[in-house]
C-alpha positions in Angstrom: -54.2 61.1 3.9 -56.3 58.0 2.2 -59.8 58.1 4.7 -60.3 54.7 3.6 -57.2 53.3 4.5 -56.9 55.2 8.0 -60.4 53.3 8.4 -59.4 50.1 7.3 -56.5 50.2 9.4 -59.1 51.5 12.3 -60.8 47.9 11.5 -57.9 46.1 11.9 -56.6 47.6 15.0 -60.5 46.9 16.2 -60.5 43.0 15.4 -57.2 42.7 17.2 -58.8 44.2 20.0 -61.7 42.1 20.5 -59.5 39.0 19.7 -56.6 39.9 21.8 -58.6 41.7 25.3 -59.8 38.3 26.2 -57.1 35.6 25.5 -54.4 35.8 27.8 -51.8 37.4 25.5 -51.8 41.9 25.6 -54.2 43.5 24.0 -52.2 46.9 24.4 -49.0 45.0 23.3 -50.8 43.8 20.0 -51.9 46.9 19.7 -48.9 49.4 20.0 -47.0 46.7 17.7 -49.7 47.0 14.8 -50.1 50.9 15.5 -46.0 50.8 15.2 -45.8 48.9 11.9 -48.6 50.7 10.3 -49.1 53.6 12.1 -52.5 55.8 11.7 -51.7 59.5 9.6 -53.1 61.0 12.9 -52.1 62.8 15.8 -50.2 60.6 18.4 -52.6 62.1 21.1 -55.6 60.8 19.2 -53.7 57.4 18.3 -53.3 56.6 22.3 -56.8 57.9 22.8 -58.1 55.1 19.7 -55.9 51.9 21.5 -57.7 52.7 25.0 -61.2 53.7 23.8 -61.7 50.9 21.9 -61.8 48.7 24.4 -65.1 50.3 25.7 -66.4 48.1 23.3 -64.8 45.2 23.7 -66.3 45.8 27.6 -70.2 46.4 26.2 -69.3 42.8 24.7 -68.9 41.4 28.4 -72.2 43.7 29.7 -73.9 41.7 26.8 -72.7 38.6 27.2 -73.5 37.8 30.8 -76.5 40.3 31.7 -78.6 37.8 33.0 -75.7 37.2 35.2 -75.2 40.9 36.0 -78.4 42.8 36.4 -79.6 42.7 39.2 -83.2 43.8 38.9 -85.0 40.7 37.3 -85.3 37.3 38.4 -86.0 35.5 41.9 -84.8 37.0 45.3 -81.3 34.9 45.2 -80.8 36.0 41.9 -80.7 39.3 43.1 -78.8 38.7 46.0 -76.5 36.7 43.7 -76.0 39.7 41.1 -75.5 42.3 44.1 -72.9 40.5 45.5 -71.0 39.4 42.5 -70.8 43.2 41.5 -69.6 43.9 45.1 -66.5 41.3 44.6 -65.7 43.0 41.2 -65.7 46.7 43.0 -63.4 44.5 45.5 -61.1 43.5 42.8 -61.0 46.6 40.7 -59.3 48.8 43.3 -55.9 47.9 43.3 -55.6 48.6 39.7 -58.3 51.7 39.7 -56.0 52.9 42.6 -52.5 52.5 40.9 -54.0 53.8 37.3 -55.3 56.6 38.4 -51.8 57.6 40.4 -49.6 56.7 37.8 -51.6 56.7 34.6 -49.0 59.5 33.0 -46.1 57.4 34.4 -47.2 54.3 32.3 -47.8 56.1 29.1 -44.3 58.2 29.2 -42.3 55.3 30.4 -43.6 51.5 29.9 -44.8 52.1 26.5 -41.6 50.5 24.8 -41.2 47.8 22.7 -38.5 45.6 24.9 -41.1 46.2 27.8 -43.9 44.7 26.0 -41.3 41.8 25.0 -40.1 41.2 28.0 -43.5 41.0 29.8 -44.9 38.7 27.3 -42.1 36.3 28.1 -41.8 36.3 31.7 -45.7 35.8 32.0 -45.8 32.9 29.2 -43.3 31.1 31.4 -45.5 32.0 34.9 -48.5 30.5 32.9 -46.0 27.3 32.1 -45.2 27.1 35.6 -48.7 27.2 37.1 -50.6 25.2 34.9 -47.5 22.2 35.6 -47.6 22.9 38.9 -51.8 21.8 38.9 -53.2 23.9 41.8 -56.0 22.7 43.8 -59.5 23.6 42.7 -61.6 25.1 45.4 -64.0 27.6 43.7 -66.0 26.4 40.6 -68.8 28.9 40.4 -69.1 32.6 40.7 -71.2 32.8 43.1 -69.0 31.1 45.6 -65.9 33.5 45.2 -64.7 35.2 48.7 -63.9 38.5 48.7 -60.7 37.2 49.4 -59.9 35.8 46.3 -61.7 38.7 44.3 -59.2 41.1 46.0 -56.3 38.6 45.3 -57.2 38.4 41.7 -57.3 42.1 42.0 -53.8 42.6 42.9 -52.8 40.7 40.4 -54.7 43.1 37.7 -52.0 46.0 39.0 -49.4 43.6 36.9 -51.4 44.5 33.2 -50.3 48.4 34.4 -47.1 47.0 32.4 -47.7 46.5 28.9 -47.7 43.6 27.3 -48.8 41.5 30.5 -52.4 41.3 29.7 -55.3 42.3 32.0 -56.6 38.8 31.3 -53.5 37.1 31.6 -52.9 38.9 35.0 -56.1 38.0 36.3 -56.8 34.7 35.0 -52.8 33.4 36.2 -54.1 35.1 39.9 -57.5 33.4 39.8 -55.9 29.9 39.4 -53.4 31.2 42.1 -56.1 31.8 44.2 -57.7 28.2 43.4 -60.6 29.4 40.9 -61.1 26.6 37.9 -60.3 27.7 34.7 -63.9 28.2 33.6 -65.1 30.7 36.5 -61.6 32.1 36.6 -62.2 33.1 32.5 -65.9 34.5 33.3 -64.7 36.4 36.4 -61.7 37.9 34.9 -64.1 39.3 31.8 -66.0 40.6 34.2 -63.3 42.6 36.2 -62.7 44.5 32.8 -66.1 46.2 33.1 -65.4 48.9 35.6 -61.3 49.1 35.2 -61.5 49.8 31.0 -64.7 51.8 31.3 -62.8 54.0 33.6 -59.5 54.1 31.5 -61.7 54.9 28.0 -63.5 57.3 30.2 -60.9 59.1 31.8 -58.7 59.1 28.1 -61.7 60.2 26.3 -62.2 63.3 29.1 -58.5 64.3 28.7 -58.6 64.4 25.3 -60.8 67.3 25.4 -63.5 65.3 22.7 -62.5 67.7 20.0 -62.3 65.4 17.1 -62.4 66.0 13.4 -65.2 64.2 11.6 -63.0 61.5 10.6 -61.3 60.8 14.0 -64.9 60.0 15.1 -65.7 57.8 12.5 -62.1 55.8 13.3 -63.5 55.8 17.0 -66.8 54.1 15.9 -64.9 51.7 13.9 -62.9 50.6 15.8 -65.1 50.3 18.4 -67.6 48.5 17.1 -65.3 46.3 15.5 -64.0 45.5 19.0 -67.7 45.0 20.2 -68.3 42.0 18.1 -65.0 40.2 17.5 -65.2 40.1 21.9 -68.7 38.4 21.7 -67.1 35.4 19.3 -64.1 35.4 20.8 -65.5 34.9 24.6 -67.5 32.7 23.9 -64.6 30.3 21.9 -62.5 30.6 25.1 -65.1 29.9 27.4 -65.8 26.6 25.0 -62.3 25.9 25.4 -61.2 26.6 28.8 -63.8 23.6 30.0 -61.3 21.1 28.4 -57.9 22.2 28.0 -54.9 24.2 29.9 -53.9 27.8 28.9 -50.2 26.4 28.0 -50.7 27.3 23.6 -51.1 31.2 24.8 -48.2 30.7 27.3 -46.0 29.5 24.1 -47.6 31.8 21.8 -46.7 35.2 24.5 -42.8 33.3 24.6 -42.5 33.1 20.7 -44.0 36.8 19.9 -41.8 38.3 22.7 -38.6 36.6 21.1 -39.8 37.9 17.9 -40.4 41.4 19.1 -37.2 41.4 20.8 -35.0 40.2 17.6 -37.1 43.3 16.0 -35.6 45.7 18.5 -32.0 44.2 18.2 -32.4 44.7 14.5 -34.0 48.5 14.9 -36.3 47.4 12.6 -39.0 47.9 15.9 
């Protein structure tokens, strides 16, 4: 085995991450396609561990990005109040899927984890993201601090859809937030902020199974990766908070249709 190649590739799989976990088109799917091409010289246990951890850091990112937003313990009384409340609606919103994940975590990874899956899912949400953004749903909810609980359980149940791989937590979320008449700019901000306690809890509870006893190299692919992930999210939220403000999601909706069809000729051809 070439170390420096197992952490090159441990780079790559960590800038796909952090580009990938925050547009609307499957981090996991971009991930178990790159893995599936160029596949680590590791264990298969440790290679499932890698895709899920990682995006720990692509969630420190988020914690980063909006702390003023999230801490609670600074700052005026309404601030406070604000911050409290907000992390109530995303406790609201991460049950469903905390729920569901938890239940039928060794389900998902036995079962969904196949290439036609991920194509298929990629498909069928590009067109739901055609169909909604045509359809131009009323705007009633432009800042964070005015989302019901409501909607932050709606958005919720829509996170249970990224269970299949190749929807995309973000896609899932952000397509239910504009369902439930969030603008696309809160919509983008609140779905980063769902990610916090749903991916901490999946790197956490993959990382606990795994029983943590890692060669020296495995760890070092782990920090890679992960802090790889960790920057590439803060440049990559920010970009698609910039560009949310002004356009539709419609390019990811045609780029999740072309890279299903692709994956799906790939499967035809056993070449995937």
């Amino acid at each position: 085995m070439n170390v420096i190649i197992e952490l090159i590739k441990a780079l790559l799989l960590g800038i796909i991450q952090g580009i990938t976990e925050w547009l609307p088109v499957s981090s996991t799917g971009h991930l178990i396609l790159a893995e599936a091409f160029w596949p680590f010289e590791l264990s298969e246990a440790f290679t499932e561990l890698f895709i899920v951890f990682i995006q720990v850091g692509s969630v420190l990112a988020v914690i980063l990005l909006f702390f003023k937003t999230l801490y609670p313990f600074s700052g005026s009384s309404a601030h406070r109040h604000n911050s409290i409340v907000l992390w109530m609606k995303i406790v609201v919103a991460s049950v469903p899927a905390a729920i569901l994940g938890i239940l039928f975590d060794d389900v998902v990874d036995a079962v969904l984890y196949r290439p036609w899956i991920i194509a298929v899912a990629l498909i069928v949400y590009g067109i739901a993201f055609i169909v909604i953004e045509r359809m131009a749903l009323p705007v009633k909810t432009t800042r964070l601090q005015d989302i019901t609980f409501k909607q932050a359980f709606g958005i919720g149940s829509f996170q249970v859809l990224s269970l299949v791989p190749g929807t995309s937590r973000s896609g899932s979320t952000i397509l239910g937030a504009l369902i439930m008449g969030l603008g696309r700019p809160v919509a983008a901000e609140f779905s980063f902020m769902m990610a916090i306690p749903v991916l901490l809890g999946a790197g956490g509870i993959k990382l606990i199974k795994s029983g943590m006893a890692f060669s020296g190299f495995e760890w070092a692919a782990l920090a890679v990766g992960f802090i790889t992930a960790f920057l590439v999210s803060l440049v990559v939220m920010r970009a698609l908070m910039a560009y949310v403000k002004k356009h539709q999601f419609t390019p990811f909706a045609y780029y999740r249709i072309g890279l299903g069809l692709v994956i799906l000729v790939l499967v035809s051809l056993q070449l995937l």
